[in-house]
mmCIF file of the C-alpha atoms, coordinates in Angstrom:
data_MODEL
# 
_entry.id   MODEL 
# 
loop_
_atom_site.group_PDB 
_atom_site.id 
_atom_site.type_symbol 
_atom_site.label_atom_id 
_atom_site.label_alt_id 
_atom_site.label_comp_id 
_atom_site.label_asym_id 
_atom_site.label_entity_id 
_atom_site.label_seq_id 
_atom_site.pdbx_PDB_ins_code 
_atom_site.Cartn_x 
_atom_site.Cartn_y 
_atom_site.Cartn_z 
_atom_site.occupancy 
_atom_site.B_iso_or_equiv 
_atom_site.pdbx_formal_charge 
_atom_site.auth_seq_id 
_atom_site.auth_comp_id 
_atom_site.auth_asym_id 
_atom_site.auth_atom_id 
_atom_site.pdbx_PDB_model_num 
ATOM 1   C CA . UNK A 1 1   ? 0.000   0.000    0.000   1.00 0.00 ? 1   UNK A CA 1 
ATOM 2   C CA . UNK A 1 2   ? 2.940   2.637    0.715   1.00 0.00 ? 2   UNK A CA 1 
ATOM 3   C CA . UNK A 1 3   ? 4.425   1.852    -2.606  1.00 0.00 ? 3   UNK A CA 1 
ATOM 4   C CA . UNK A 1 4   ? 1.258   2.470    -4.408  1.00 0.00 ? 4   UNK A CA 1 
ATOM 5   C CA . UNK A 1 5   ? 0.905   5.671    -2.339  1.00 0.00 ? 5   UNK A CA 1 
ATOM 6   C CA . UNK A 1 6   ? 4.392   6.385    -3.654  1.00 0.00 ? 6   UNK A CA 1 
ATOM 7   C CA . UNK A 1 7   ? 3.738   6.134    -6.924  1.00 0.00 ? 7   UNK A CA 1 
ATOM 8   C CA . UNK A 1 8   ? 0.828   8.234    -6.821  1.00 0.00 ? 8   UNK A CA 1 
ATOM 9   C CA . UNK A 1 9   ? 2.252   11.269   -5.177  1.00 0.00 ? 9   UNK A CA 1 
ATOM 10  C CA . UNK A 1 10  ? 5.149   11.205   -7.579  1.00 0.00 ? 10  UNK A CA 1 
ATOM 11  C CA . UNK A 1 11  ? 2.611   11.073   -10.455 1.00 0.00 ? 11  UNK A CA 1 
ATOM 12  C CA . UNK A 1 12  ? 0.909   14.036   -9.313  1.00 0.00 ? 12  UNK A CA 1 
ATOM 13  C CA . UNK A 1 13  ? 4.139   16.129   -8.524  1.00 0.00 ? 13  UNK A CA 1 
ATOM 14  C CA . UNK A 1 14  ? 5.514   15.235   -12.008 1.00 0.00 ? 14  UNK A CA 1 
ATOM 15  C CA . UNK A 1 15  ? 2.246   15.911   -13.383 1.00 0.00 ? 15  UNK A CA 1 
ATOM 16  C CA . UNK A 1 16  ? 1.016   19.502   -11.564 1.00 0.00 ? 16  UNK A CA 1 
ATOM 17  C CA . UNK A 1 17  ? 5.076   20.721   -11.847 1.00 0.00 ? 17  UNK A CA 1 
ATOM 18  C CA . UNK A 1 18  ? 5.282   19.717   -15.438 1.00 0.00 ? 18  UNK A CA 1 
ATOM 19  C CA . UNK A 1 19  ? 5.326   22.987   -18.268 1.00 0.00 ? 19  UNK A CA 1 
ATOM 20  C CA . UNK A 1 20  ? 1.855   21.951   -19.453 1.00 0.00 ? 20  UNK A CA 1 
ATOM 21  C CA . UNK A 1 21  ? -1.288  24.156   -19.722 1.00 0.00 ? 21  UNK A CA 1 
ATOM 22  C CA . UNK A 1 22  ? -4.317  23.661   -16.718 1.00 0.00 ? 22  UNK A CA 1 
ATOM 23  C CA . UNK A 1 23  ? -6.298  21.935   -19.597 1.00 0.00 ? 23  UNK A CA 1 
ATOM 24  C CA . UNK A 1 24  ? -3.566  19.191   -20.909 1.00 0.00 ? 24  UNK A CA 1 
ATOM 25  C CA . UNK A 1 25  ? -2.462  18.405   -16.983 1.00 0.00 ? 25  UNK A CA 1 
ATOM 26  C CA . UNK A 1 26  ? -6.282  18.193   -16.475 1.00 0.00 ? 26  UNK A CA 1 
ATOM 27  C CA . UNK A 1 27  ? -6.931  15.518   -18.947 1.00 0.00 ? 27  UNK A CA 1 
ATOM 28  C CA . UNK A 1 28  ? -3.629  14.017   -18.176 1.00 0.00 ? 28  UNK A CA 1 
ATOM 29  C CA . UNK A 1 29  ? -4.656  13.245   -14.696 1.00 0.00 ? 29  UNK A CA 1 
ATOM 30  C CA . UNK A 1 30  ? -8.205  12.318   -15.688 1.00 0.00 ? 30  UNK A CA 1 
ATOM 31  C CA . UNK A 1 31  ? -6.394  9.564    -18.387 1.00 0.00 ? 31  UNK A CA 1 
ATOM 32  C CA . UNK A 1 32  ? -4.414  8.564    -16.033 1.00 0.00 ? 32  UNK A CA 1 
ATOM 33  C CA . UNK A 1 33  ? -6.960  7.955    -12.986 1.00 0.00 ? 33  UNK A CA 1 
ATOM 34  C CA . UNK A 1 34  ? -8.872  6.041    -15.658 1.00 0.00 ? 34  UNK A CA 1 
ATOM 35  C CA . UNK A 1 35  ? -6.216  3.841    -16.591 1.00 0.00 ? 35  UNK A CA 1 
ATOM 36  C CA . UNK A 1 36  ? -5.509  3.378    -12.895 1.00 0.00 ? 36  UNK A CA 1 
ATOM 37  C CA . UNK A 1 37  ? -8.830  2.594    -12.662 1.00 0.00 ? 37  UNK A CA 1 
ATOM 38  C CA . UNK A 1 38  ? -8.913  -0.185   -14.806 1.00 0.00 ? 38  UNK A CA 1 
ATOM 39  C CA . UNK A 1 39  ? -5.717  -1.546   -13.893 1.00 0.00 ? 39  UNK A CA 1 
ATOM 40  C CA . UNK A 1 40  ? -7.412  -1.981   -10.364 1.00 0.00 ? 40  UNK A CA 1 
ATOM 41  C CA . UNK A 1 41  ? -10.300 -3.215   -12.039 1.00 0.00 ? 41  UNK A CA 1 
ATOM 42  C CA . UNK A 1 42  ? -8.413  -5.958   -13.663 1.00 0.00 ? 42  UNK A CA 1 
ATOM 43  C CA . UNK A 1 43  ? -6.304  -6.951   -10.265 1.00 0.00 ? 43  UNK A CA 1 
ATOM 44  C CA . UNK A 1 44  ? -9.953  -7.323   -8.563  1.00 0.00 ? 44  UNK A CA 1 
ATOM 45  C CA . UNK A 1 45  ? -11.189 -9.758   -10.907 1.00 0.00 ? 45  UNK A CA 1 
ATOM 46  C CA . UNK A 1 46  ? -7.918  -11.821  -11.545 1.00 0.00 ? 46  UNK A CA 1 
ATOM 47  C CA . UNK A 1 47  ? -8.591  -12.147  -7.461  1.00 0.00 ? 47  UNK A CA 1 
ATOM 48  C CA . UNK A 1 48  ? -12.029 -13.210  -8.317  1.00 0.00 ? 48  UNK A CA 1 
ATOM 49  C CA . UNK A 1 49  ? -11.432 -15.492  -10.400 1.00 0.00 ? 49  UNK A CA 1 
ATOM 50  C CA . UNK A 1 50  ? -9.015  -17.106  -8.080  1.00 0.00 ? 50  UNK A CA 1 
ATOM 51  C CA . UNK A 1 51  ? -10.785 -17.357  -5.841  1.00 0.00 ? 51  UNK A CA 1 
ATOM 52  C CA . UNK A 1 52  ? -13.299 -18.629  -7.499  1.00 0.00 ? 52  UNK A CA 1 
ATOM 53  C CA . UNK A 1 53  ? -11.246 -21.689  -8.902  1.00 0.00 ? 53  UNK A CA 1 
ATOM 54  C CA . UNK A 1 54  ? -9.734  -22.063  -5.218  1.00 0.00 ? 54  UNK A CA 1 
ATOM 55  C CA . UNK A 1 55  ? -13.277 -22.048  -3.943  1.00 0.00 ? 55  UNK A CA 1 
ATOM 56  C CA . UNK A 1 56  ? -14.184 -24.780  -6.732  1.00 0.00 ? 56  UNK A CA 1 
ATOM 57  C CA . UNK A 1 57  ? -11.217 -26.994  -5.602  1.00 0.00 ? 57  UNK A CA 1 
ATOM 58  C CA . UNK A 1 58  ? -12.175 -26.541  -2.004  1.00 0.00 ? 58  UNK A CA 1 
ATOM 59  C CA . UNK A 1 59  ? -15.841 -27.608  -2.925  1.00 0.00 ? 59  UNK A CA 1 
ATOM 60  C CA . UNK A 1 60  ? -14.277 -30.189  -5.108  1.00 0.00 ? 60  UNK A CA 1 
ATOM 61  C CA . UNK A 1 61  ? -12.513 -31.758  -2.200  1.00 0.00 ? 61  UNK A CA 1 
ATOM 62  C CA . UNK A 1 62  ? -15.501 -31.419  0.210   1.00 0.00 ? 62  UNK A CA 1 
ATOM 63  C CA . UNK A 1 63  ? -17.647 -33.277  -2.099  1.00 0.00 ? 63  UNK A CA 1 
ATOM 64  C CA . UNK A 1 64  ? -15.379 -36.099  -2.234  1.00 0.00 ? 64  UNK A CA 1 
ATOM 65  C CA . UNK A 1 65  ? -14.651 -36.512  1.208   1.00 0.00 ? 65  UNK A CA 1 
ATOM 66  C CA . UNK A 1 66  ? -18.871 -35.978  1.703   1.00 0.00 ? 66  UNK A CA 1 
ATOM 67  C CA . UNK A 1 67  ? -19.144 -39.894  -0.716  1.00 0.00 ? 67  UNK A CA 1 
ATOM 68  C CA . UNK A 1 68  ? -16.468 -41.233  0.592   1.00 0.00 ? 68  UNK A CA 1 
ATOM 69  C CA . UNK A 1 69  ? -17.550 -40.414  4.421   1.00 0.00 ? 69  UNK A CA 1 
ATOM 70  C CA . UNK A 1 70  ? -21.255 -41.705  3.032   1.00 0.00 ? 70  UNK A CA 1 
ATOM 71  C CA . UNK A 1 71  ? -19.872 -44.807  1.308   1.00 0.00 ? 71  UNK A CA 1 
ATOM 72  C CA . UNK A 1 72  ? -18.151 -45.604  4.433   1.00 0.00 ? 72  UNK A CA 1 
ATOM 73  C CA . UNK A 1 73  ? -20.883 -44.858  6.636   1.00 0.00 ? 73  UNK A CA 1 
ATOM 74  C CA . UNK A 1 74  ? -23.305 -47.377  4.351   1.00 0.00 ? 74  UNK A CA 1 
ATOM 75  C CA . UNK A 1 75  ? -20.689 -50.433  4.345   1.00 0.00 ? 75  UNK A CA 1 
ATOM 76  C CA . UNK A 1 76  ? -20.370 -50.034  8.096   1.00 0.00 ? 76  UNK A CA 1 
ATOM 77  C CA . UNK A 1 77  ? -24.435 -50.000  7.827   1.00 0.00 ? 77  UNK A CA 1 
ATOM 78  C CA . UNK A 1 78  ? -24.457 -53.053  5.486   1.00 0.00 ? 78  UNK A CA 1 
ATOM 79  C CA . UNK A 1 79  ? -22.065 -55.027  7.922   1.00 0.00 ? 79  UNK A CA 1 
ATOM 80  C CA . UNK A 1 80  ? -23.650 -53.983  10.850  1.00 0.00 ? 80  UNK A CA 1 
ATOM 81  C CA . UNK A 1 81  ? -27.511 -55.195  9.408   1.00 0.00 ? 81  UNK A CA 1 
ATOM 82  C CA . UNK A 1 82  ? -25.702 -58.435  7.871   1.00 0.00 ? 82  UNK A CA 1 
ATOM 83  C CA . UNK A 1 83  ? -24.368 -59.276  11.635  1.00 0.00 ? 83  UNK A CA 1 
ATOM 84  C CA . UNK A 1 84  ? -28.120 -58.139  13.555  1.00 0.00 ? 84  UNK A CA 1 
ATOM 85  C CA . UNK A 1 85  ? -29.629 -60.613  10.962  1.00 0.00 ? 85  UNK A CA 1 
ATOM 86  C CA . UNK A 1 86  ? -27.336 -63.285  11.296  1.00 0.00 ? 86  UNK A CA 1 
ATOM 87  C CA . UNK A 1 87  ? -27.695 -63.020  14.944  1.00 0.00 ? 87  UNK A CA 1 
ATOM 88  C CA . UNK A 1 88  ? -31.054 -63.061  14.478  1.00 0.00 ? 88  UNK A CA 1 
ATOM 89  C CA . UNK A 1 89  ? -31.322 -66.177  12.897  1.00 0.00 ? 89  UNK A CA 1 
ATOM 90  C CA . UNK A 1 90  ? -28.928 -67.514  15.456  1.00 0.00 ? 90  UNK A CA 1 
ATOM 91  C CA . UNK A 1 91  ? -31.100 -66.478  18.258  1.00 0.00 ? 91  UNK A CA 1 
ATOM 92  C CA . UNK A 1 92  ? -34.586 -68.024  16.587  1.00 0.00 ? 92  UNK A CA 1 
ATOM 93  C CA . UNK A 1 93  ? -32.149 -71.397  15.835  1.00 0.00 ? 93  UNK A CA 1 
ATOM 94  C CA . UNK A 1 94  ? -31.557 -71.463  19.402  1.00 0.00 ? 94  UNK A CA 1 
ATOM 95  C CA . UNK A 1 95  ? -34.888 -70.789  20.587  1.00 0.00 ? 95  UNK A CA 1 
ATOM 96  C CA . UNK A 1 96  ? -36.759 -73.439  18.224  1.00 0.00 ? 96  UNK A CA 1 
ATOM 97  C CA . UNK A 1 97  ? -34.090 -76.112  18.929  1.00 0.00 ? 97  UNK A CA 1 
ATOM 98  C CA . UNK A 1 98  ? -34.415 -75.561  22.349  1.00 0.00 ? 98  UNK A CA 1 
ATOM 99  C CA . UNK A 1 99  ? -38.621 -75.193  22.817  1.00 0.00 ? 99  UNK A CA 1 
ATOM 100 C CA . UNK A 1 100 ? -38.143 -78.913  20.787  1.00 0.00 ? 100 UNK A CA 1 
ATOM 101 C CA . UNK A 1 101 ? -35.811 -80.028  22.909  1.00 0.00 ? 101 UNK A CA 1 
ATOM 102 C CA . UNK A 1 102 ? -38.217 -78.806  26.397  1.00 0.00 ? 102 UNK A CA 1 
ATOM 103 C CA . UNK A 1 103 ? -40.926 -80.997  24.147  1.00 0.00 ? 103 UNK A CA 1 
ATOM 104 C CA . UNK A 1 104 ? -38.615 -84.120  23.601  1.00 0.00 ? 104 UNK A CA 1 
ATOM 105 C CA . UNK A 1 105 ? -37.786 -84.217  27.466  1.00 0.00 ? 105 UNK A CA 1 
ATOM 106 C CA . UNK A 1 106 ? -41.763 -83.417  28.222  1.00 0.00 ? 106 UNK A CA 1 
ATOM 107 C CA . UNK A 1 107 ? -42.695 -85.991  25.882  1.00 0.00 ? 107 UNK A CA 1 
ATOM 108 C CA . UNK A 1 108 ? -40.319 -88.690  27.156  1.00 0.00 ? 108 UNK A CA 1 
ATOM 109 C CA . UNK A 1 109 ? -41.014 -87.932  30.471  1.00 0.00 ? 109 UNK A CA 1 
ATOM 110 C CA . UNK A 1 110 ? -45.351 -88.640  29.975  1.00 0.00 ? 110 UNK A CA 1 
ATOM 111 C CA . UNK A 1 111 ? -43.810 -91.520  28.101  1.00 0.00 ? 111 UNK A CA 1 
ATOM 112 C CA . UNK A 1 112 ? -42.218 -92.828  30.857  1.00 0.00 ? 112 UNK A CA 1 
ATOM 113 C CA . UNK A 1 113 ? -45.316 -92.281  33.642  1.00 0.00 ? 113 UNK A CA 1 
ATOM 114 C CA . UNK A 1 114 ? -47.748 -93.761  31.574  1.00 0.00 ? 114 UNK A CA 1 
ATOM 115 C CA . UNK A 1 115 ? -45.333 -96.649  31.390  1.00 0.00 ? 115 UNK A CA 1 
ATOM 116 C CA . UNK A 1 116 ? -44.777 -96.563  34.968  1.00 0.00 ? 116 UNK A CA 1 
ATOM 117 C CA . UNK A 1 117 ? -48.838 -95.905  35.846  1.00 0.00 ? 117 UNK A CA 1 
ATOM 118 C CA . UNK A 1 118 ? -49.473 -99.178  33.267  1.00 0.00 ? 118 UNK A CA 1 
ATOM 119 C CA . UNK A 1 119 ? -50.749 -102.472 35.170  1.00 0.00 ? 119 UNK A CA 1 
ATOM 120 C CA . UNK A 1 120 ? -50.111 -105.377 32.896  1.00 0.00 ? 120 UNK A CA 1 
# 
């Protein structure tokens, strides 16, 4: 910022001491603000764009770690539902062999009283 203050107070003194009529130094300084002007003008939106493109990358980068986060998150889902049903399963297995094996013994055991209550 100092040098650009530099440059313009050594424009102006070159400018307002040079042997020039009011009218030429006038439009001298008006051409020059302009083209100051649009020098600015260009620095702004070579910054925009920029940052634009950085901002694209950035999004760019977001958005992939977003699927692969997701994609992640849904195989940890799909393993996690895969193990709750096979346990599941396991669990009904368990319960059905063992309600048949409850009615095996119960069975066996009126079996054996109506053997035991039998008068031959």
């Amino acid at each position: 910022m100092s040098f650009l203050k530099g440059v313009l107070t050594g424009l102006a003194i070159g400018y307002l001491t040079a042997p020039r009529s009011g009218k030429d130094t006038r439009d001298k300084l008006t051409k020059g603000a302009n083209d100051l002007q649009n020098q600015w003008e260009d620095g702004l939106n070579q910054v925009k764009t920029q940052i634009d493109h950085f901002t694209g990358k950035a999004e760019n980068k977001v958005n992939q770690y977003a699927d692969k986060a997701e994609q992640t998150f849904d195989t940890y889902k799909d393993d996690s539902q895969d193990t709750f049903d096979y346990n599941r399963e396991q669990a009904k297995t368990d319960y059905n062999q063992s309600v048949d094996e409850t009615a095996a013994a119960a069975k066996s055991g009126i079996n054996d009283a109506e053997d035991a209550l039998k008068f031959n």
